[in-house]
C-alpha positions in Angstrom: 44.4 38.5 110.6 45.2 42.2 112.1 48.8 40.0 114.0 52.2 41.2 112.0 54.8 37.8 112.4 58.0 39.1 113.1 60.5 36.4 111.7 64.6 36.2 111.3 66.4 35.9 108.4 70.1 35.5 109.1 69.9 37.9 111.8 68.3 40.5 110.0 64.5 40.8 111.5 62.0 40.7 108.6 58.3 41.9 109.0 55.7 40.3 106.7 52.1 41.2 106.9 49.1 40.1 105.3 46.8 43.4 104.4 42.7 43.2 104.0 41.5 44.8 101.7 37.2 43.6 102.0 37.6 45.9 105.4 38.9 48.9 103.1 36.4 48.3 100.5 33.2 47.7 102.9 34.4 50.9 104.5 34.3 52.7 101.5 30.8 51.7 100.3 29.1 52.4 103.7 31.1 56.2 103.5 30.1 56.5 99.6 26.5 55.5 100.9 26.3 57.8 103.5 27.3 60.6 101.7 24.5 60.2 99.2 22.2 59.7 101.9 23.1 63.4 103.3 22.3 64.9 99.8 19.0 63.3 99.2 18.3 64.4 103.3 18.9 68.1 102.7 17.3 67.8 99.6 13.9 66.1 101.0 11.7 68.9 100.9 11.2 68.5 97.1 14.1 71.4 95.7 16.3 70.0 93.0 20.4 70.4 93.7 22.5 72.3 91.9 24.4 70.2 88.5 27.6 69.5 90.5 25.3 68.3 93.5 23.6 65.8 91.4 27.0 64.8 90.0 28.0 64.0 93.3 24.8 62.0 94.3 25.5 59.8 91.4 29.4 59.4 91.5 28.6 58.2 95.9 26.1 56.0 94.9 27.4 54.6 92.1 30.7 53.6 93.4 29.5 52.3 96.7 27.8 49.7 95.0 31.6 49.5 93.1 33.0 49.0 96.5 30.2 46.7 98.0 31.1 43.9 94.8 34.7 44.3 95.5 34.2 43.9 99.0 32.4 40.5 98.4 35.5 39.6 95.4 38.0 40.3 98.3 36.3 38.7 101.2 36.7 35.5 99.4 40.2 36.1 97.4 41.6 36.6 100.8 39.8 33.8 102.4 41.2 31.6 99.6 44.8 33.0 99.6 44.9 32.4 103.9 44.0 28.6 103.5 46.2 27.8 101.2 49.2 29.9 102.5 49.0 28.4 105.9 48.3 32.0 107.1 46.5 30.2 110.2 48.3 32.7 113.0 44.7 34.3 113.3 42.6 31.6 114.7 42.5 28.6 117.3 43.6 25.4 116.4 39.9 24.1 115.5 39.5 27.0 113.1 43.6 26.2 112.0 41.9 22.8 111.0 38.7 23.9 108.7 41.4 26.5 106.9 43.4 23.7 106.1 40.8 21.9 104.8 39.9 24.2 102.5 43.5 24.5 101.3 44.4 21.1 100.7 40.5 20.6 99.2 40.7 23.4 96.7 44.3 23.1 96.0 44.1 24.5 91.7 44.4 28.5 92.0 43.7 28.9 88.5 40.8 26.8 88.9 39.8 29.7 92.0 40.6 32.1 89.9 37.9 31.3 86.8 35.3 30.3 89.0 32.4 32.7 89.5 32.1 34.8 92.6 29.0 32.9 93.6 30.4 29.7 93.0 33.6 30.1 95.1 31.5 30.7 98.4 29.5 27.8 97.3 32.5 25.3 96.7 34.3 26.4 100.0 31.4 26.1 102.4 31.1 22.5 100.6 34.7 22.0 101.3 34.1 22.9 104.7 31.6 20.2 105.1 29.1 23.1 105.8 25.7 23.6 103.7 25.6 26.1 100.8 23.6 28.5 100.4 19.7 27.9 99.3 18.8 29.0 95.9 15.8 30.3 97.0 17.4 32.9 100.1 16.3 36.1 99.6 19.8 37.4 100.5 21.5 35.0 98.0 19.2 35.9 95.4 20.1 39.5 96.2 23.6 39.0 96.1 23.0 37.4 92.5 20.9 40.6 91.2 23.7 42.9 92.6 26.8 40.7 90.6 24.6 40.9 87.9 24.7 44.5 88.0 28.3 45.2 88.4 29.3 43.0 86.0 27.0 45.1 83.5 28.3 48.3 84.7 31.9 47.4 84.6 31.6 45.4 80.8 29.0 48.3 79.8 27.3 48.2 76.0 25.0 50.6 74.9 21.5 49.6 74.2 18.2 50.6 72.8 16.1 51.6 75.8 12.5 52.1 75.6 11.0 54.3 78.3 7.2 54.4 79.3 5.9 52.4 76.7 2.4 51.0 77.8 2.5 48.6 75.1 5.2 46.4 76.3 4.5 43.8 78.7 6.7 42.3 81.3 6.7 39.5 79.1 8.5 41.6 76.1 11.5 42.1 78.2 14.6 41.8 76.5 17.5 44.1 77.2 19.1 43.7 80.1 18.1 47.5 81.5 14.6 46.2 81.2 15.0 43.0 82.8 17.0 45.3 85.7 13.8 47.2 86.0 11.4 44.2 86.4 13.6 42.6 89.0 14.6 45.8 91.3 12.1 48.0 91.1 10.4 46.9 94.3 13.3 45.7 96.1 14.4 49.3 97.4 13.6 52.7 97.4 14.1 55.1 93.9 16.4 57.6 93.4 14.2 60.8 94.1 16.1 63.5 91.5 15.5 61.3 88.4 12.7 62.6 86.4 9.3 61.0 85.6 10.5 60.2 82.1 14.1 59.1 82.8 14.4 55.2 82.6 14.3 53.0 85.4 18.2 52.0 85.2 20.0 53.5 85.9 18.4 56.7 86.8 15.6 55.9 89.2 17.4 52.6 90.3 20.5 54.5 91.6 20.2 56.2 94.8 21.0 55.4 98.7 18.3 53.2 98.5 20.1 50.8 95.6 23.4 51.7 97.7 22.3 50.7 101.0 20.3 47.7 99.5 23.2 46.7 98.1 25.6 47.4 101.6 22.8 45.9 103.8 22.5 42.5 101.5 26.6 42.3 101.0 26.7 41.7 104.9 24.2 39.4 105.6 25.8 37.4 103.0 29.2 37.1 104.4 27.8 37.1 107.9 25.9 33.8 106.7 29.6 32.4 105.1 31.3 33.2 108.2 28.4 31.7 110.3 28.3 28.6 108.6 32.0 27.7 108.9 31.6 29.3 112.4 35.1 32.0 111.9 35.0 35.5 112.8 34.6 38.0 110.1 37.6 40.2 109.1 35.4 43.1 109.5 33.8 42.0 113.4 35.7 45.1 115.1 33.6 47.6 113.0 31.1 46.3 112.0 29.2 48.5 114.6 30.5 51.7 112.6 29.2 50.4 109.3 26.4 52.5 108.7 24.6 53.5 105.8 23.0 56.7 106.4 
């Protein structure tokens, strides 16, 4: 994927290359994550940063879990785009194979382009003759919880939010920053600067732990996809220097 094709166009050389954008996005997250991390470190000993500190907390951890979602959108876009525009230069001839039988078994790009995240890995690991994923995985049921929350953050509506009200059962769940609360709450570690009576989401649900749940899941998934259809990943050179804290 990293190989730049030199071709010749009536004599003129032209250079085409094919960029990857997943690699520049799970970078990102695992940075942004980091970078929280340090602030609730030097912060450990129970001291409360400064207002421009906490703003910087939120605006890592927040936008690593941005990043981590776009890294999963891309890893698949680009899958996509290579098997169906022959972009095979990067792999042996087996692998040239399964690419092109993704391409020629998922041929409608607008049909790609509606489909939902989740459903696009599905469909090409199907294509692929490989097994999808089980509903019941852990990791794919992670991956589900953190679309879920991405797409709220990015189509945002306000909502009535009731916080520490004994009278409401699990069972009376019904906005969505309630059912966020009953699903994540024990899934990772809280954000330690939100206050006892701030709600659950997002202020106790964002903090390196969300972010690095959220990082840690992202790859597993996408080691899985490229697993099953037995390709490196795009991101196999550095994925050694993807670290979250």
């Amino acid at each position: 994927m990293d190989k730049i094709p030199l071709e010749t166009t009536g004599g003129e050389p032209v250079i085409r290359f094919r960029d990857c954008f997943s690699v520049r996005y799970i970078q990102s997250a695992v940075l942004l994550c980091r970078l929280g991390y340090g602030i609730e470190k030097k912060y450990s000993d129970g001291t409360e940063p400064g207002p421009d500190l906490l703003l910087r907390h939120e605006v890592f951890i927040l936008n690593s879990i941005l990043s981590t979602v776009a890294f999963l959108e891309s890893t698949i876009n680009e899958f996509y785009a290579d098997a169906t525009d022959g972009a095979y230069f990067y792999v042996d001839k087996k692998h040239e194979a399964l690419l092109k039988t993704v391409g020629e078994g998922w041929q409608n790009e607008k049909n790609f382009d509606r489909a939902p995240m989740i459903t696009k890995y599905q469909k090409i690991l199907a294509i692929a003759g490989s097994s999808p994923f089980e509903e019941d995985d852990p990791v794919f049921s992670n991956i589900r919880d953190l679309i879920e929350i991405r797409n709220y953050l990015m189509h945002y509506r306000r909502e009535w939010v009731v916080v520490a009200d004994e009278r409401v059962s699990e069972d009376d769940t019904k906005t969505q920053v309630e059912k966020f609360e009953k699903k994540l709450q024990r899934k990772f570690a809280q954000n330690p600067f939100a206050h006892k009576n701030q709600p659950y989401f997002p202020d106790k649900c964002f903090g390196h732990g969300c972010a690095e749940w959220a990082v840690t899941n992202s790859l597993l998934f996408t080691d899985a996809f490229f697993h099953k259809l037995d390709l490196p990943a795009p991101y196999e050179g550095i994925k050694d220097d993807l670290l979250t804290r």
